[in-house]
mmCIF file as gemmi writes it, N, C-alpha and C atoms, coordinates in Angstrom:
data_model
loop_
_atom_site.group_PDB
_atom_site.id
_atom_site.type_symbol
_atom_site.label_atom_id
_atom_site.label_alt_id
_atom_site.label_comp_id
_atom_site.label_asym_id
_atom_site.label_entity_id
_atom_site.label_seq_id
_atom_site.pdbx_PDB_ins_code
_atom_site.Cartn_x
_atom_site.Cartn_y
_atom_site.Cartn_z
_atom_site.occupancy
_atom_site.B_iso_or_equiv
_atom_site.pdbx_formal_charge
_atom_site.auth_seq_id
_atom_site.auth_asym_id
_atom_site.pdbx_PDB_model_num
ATOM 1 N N . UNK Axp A 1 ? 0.854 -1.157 0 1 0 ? 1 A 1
ATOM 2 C CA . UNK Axp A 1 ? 0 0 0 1 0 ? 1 A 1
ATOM 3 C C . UNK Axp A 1 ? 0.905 1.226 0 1 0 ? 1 A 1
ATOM 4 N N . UNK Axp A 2 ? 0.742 2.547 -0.752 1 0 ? 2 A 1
ATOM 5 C CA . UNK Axp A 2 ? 1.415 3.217 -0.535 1 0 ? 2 A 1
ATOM 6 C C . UNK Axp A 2 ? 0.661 4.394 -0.28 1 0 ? 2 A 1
ATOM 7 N N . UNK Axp A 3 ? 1.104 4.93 0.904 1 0 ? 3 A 1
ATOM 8 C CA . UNK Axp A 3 ? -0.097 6.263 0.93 1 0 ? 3 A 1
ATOM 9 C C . UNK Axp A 3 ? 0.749 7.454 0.915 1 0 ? 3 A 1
ATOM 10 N N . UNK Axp A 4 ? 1.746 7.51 0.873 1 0 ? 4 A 1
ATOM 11 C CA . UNK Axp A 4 ? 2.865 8.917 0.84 1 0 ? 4 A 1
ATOM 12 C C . UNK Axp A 4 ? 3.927 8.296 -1.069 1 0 ? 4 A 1
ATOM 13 N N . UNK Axp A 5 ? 4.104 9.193 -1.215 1 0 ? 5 A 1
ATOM 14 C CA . UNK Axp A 5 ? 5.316 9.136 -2.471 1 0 ? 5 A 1
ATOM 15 C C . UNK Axp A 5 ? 6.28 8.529 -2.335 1 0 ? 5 A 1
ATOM 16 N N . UNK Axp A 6 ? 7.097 8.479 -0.665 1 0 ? 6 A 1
ATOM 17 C CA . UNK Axp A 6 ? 8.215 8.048 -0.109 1 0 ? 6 A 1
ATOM 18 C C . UNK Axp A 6 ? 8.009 6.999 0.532 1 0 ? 6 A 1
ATOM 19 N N . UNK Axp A 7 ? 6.803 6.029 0.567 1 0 ? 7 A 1
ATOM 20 C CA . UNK Axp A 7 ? 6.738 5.196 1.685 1 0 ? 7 A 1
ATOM 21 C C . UNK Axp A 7 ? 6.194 4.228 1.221 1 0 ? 7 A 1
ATOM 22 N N . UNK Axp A 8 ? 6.07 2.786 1.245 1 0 ? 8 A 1
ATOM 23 C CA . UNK Axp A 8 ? 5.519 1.665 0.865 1 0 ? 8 A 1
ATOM 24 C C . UNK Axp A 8 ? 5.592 0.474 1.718 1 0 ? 8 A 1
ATOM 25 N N . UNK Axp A 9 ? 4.094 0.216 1.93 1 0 ? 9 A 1
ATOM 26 C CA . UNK Axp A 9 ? 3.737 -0.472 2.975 1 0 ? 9 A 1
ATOM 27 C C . UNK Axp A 9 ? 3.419 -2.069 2.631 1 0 ? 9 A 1
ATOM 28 N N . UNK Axp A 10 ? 4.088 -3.149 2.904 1 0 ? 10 A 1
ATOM 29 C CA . UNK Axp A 10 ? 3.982 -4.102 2.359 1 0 ? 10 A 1
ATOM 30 C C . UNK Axp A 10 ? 3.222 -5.192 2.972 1 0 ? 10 A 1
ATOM 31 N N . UNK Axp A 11 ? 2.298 -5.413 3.432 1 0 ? 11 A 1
ATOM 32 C CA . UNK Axp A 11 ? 1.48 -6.525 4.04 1 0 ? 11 A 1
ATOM 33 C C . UNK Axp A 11 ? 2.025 -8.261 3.141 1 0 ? 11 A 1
ATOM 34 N N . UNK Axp A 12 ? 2.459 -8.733 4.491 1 0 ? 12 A 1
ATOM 35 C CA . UNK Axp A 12 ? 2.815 -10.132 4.621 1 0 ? 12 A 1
ATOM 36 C C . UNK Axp A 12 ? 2.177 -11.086 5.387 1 0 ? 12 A 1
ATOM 37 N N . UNK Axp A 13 ? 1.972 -12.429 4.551 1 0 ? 13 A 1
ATOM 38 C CA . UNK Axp A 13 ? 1.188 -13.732 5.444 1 0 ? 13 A 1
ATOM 39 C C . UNK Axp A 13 ? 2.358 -14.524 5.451 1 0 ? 13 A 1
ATOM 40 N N . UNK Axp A 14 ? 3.344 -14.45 6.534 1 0 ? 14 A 1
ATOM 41 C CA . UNK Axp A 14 ? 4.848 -15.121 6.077 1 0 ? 14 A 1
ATOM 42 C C . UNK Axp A 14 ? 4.882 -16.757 6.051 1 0 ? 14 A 1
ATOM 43 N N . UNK Axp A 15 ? 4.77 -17.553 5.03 1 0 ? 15 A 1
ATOM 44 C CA . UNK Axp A 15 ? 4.999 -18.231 4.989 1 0 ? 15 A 1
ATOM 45 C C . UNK Axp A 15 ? 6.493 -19.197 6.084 1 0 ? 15 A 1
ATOM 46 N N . UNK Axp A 16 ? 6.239 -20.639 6.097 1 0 ? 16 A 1
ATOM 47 C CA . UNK Axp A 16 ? 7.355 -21.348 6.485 1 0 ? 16 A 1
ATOM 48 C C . UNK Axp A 16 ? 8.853 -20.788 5.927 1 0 ? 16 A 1
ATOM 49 N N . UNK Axp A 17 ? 9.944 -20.837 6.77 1 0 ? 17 A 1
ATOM 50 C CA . UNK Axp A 17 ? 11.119 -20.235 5.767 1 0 ? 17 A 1
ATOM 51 C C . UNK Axp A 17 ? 11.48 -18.807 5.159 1 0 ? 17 A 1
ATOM 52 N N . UNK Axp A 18 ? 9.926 -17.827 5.589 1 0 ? 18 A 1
ATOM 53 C CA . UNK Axp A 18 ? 10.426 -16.334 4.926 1 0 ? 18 A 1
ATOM 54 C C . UNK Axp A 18 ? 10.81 -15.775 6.137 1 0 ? 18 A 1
ATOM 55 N N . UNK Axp A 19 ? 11.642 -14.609 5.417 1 0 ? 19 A 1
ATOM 56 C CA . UNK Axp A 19 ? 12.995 -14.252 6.416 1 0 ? 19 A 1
ATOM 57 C C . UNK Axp A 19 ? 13.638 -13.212 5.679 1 0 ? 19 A 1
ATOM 58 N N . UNK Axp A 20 ? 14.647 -12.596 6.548 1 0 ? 20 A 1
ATOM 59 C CA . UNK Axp A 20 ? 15.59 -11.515 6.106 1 0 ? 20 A 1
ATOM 60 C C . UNK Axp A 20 ? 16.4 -11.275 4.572 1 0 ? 20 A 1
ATOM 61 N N . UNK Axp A 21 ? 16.245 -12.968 4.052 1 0 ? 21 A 1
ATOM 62 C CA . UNK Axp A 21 ? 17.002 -12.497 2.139 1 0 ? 21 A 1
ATOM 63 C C . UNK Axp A 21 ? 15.641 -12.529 1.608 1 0 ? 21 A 1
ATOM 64 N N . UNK Axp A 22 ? 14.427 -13.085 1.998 1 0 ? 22 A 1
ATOM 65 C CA . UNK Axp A 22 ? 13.009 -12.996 1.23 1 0 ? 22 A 1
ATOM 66 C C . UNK Axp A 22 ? 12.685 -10.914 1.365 1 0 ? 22 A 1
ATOM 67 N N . UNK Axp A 23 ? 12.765 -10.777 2.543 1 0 ? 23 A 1
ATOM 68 C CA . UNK Axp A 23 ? 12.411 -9.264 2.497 1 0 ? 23 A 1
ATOM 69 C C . UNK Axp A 23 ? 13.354 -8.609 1.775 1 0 ? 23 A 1
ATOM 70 N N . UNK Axp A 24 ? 14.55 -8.639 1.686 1 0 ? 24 A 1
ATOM 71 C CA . UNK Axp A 24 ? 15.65 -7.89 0.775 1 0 ? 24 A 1
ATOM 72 C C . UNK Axp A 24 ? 15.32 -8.068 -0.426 1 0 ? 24 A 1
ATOM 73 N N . UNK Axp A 25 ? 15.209 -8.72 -0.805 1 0 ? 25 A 1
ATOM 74 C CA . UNK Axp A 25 ? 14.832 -9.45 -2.306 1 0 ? 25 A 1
ATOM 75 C C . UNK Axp A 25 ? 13.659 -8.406 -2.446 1 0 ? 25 A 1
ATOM 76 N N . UNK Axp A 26 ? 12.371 -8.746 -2.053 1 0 ? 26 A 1
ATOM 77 C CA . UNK Axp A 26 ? 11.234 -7.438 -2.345 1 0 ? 26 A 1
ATOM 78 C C . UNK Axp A 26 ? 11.548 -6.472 -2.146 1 0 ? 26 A 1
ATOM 79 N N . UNK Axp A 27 ? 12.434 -5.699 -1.252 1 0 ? 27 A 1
ATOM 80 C CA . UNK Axp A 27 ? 12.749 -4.338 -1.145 1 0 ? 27 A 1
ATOM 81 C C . UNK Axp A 27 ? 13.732 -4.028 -2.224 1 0 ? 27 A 1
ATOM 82 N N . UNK Axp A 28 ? 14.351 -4.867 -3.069 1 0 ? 28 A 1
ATOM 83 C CA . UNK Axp A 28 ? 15.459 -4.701 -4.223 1 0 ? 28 A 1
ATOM 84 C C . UNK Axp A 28 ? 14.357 -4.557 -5.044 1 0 ? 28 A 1
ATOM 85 N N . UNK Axp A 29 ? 13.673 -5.32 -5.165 1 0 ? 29 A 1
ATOM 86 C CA . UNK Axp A 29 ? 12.951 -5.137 -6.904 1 0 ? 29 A 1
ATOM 87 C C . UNK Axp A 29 ? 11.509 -4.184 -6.446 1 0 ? 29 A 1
ATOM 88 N N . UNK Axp A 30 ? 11.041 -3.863 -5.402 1 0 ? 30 A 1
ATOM 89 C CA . UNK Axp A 30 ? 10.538 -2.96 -5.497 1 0 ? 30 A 1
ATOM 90 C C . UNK Axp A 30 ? 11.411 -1.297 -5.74 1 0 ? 30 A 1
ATOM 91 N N . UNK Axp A 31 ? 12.2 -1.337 -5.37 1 0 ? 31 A 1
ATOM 92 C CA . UNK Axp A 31 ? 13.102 -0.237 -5.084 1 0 ? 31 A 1
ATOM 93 C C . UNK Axp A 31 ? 13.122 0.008 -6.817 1 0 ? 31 A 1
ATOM 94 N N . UNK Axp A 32 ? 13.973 -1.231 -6.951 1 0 ? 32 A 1
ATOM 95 C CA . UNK Axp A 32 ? 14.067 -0.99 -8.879 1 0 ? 32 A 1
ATOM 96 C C . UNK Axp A 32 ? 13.202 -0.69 -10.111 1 0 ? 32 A 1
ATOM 97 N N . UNK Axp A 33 ? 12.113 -0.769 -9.313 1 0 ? 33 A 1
ATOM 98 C CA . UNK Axp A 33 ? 10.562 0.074 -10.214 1 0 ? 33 A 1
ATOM 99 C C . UNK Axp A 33 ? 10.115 1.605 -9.63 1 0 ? 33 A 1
ATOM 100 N N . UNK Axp A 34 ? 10.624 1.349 -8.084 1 0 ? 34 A 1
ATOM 101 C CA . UNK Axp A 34 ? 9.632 2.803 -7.655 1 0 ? 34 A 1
ATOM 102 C C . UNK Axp A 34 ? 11.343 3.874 -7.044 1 0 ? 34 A 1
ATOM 103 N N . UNK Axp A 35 ? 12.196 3.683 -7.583 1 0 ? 35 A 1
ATOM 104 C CA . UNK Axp A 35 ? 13.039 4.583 -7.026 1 0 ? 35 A 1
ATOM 105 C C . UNK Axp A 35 ? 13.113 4.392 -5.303 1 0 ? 35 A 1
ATOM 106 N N . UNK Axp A 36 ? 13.914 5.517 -4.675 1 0 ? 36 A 1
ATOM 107 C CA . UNK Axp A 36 ? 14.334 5.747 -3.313 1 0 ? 36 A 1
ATOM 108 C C . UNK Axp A 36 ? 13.202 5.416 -2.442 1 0 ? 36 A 1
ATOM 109 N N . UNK Axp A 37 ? 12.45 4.579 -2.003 1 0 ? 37 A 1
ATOM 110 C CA . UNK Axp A 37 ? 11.268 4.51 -1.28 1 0 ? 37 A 1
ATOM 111 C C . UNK Axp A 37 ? 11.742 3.653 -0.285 1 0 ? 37 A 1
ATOM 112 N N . UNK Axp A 38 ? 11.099 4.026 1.035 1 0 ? 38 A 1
ATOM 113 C CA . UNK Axp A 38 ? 11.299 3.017 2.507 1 0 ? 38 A 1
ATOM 114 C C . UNK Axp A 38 ? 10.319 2.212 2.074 1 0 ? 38 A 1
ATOM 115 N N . UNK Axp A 39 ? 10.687 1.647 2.48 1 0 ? 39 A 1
ATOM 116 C CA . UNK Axp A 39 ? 9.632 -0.187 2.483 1 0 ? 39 A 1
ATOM 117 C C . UNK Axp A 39 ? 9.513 -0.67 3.777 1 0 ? 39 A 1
ATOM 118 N N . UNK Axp A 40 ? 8.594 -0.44 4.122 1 0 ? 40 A 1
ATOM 119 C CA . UNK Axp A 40 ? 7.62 -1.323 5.527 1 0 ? 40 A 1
ATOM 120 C C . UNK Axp A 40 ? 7.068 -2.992 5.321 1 0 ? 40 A 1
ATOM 121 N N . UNK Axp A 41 ? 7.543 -3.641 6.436 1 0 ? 41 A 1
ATOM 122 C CA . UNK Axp A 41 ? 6.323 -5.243 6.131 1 0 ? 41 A 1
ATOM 123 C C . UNK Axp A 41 ? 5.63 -4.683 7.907 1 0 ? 41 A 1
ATOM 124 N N . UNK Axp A 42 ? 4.641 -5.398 6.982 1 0 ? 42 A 1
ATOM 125 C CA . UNK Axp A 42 ? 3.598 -5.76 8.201 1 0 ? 42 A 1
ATOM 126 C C . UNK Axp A 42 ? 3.608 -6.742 7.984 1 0 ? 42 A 1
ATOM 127 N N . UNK Axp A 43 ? 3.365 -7.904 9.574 1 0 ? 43 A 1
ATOM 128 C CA . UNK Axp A 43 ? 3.189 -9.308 9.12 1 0 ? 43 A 1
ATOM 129 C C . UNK Axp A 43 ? 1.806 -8.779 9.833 1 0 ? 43 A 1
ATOM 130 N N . UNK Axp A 44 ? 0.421 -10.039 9.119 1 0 ? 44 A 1
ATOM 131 C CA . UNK Axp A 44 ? -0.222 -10.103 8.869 1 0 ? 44 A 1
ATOM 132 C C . UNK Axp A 44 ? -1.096 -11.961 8.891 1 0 ? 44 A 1
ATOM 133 N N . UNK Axp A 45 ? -1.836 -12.042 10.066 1 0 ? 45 A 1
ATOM 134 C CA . UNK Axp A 45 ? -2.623 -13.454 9.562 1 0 ? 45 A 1
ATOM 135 C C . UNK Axp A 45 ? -2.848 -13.924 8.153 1 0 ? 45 A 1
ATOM 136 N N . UNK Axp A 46 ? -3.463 -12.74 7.564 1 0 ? 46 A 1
ATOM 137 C CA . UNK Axp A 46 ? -4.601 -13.037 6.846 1 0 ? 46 A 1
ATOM 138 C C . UNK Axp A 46 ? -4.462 -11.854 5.455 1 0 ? 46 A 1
ATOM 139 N N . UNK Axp A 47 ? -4.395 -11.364 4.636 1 0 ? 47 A 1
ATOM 140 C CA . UNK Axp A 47 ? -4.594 -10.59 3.114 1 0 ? 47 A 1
ATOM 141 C C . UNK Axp A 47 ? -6.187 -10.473 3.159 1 0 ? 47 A 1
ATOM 142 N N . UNK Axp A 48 ? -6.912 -9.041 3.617 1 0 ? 48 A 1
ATOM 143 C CA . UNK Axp A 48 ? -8.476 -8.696 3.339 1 0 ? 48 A 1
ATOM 144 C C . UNK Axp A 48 ? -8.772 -8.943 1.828 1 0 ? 48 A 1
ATOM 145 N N . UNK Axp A 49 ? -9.572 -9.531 1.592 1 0 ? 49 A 1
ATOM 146 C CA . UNK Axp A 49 ? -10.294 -9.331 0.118 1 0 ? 49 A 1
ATOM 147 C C . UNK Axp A 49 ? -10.928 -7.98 -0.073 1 0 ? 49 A 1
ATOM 148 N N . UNK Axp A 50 ? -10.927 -7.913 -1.293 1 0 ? 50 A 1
ATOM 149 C CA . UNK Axp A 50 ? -11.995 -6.62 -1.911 1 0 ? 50 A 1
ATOM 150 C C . UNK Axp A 50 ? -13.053 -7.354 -1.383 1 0 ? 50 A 1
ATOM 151 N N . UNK Axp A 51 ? -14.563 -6.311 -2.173 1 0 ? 51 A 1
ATOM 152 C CA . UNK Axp A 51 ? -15.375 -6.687 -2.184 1 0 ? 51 A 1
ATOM 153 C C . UNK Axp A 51 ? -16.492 -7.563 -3.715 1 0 ? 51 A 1
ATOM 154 N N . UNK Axp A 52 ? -15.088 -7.84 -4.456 1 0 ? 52 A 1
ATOM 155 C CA . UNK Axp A 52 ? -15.461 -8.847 -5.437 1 0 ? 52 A 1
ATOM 156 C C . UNK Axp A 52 ? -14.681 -9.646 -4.853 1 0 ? 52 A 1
ATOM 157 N N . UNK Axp A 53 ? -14.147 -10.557 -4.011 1 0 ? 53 A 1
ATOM 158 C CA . UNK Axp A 53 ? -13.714 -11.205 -3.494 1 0 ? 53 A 1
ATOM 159 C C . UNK Axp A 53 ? -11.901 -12.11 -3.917 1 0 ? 53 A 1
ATOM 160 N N . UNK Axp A 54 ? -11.346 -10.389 -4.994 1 0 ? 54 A 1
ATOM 161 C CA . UNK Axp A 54 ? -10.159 -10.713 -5.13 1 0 ? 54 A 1
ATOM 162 C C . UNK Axp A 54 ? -9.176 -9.686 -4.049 1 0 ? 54 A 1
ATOM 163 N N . UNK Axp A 55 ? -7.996 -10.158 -4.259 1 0 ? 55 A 1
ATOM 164 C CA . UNK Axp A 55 ? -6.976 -9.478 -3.534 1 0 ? 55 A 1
ATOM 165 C C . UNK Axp A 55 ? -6.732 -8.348 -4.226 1 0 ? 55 A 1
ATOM 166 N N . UNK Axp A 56 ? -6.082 -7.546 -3.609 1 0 ? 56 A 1
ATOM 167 C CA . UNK Axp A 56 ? -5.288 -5.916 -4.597 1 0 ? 56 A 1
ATOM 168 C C . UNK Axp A 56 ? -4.425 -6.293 -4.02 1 0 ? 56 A 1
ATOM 169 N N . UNK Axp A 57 ? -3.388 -6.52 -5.019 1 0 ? 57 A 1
ATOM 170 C CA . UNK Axp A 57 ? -1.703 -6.459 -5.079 1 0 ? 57 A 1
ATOM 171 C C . UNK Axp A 57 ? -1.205 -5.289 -4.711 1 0 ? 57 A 1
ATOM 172 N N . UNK Axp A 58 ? -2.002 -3.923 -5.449 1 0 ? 58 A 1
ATOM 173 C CA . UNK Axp A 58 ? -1.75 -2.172 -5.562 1 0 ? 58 A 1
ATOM 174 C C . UNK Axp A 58 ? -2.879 -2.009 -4.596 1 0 ? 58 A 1
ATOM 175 N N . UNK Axp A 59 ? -2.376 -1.235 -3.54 1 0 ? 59 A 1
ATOM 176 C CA . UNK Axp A 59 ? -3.127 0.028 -2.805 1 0 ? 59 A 1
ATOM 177 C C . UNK Axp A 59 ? -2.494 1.122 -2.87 1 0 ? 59 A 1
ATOM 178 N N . UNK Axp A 60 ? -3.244 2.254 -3.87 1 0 ? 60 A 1
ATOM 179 C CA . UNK Axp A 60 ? -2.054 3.346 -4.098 1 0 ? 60 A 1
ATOM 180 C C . UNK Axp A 60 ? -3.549 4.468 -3.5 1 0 ? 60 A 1
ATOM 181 N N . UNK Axp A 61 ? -2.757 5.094 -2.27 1 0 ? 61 A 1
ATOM 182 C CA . UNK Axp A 61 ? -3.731 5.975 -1.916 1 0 ? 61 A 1
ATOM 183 C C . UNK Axp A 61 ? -3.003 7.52 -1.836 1 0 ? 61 A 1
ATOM 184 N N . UNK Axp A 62 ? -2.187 7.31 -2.79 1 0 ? 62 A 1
ATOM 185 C CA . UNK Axp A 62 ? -1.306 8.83 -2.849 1 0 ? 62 A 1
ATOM 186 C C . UNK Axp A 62 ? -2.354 9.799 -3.934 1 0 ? 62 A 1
ATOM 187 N N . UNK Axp A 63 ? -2.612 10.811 -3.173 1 0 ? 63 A 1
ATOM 188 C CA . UNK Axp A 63 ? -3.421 11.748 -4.306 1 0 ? 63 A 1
ATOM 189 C C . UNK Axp A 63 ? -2.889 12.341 -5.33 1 0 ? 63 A 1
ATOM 190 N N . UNK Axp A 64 ? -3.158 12.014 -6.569 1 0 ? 64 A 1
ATOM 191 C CA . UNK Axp A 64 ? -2.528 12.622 -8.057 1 0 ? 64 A 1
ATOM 192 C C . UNK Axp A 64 ? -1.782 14.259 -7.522 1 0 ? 64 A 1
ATOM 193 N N . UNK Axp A 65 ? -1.062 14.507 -8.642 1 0 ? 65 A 1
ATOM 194 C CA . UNK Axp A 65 ? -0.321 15.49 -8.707 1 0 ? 65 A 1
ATOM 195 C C . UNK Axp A 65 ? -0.799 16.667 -8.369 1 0 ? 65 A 1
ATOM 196 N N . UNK Axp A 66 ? -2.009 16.727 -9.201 1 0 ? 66 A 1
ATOM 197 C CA . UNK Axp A 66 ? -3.043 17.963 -9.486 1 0 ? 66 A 1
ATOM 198 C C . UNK Axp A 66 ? -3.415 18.284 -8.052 1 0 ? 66 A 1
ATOM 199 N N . UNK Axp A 67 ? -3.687 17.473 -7.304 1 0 ? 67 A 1
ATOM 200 C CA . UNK Axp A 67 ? -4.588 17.262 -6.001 1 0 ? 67 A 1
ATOM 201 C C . UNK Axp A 67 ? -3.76 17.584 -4.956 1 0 ? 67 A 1
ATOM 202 N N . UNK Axp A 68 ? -2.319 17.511 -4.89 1 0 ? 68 A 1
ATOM 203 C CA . UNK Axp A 68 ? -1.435 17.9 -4.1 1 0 ? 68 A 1
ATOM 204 C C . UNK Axp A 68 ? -0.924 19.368 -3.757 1 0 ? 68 A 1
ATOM 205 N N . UNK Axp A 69 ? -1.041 19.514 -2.683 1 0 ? 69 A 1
ATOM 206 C CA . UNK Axp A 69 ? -0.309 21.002 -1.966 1 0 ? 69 A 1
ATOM 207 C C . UNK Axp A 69 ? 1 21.157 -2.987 1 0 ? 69 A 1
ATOM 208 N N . UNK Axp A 70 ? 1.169 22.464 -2.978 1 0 ? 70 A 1
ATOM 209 C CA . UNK Axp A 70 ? 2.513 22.511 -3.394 1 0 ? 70 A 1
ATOM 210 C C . UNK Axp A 70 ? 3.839 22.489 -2.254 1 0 ? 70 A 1
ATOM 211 N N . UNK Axp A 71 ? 5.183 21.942 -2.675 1 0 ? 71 A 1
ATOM 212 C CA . UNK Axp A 71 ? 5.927 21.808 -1.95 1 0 ? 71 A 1
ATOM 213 C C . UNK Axp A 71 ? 6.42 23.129 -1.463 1 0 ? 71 A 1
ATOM 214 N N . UNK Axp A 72 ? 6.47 23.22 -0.257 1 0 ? 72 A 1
ATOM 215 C CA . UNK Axp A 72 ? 6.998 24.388 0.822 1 0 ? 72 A 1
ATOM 216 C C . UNK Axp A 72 ? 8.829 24.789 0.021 1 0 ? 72 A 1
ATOM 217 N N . UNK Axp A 73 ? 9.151 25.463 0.205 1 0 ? 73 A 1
ATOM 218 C CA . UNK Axp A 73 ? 10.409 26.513 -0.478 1 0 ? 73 A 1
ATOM 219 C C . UNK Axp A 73 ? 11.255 26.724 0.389 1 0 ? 73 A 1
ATOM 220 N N . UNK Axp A 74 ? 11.874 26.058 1.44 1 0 ? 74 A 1
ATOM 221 C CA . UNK Axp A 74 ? 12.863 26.758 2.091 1 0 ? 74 A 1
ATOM 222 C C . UNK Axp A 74 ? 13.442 27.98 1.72 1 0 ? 74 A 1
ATOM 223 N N . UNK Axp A 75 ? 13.927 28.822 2.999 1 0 ? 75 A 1
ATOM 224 C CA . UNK Axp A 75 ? 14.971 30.313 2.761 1 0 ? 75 A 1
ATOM 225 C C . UNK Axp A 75 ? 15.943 29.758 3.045 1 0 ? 75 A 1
């Protein structure tokens, strides 16, 4: 899920065996599509369904460009 530009939130049902080179591994190839971004896991029982009863891979709740404040200007 990502709800900031800089931040990406990764919900996990960790399987047997996942671990510290499984999370590196997603934080490499996510990194390598979305640029400089922190990467969060949540572990997680369970993945909520929509309400057609599939998963979303993408939760992008960052508001378009247009919709955004403009960035503050330091002196």
């Amino acid at each position: 899920m990502q709800e900031t530009a800089d931040v990406l939130r990764v919900r996990v049902v960790p399987a047997a065996g996942f671990g510290a080179g499984q999370r590196a591994e997603i934080e490499e190839r996510l990194r390598a599509r979305m640029g400089a971004v922190r990467v969060v896991f949540e572990e997680c029982a369970a993945i909520p369904r929509g309400p057609n009863g599939k998963f979303r891979a993408v939760v992008c709740r960052v508001a378009p460009a247009r919709d955004r404040a403009p960035a503050a200007v330091g002196s």
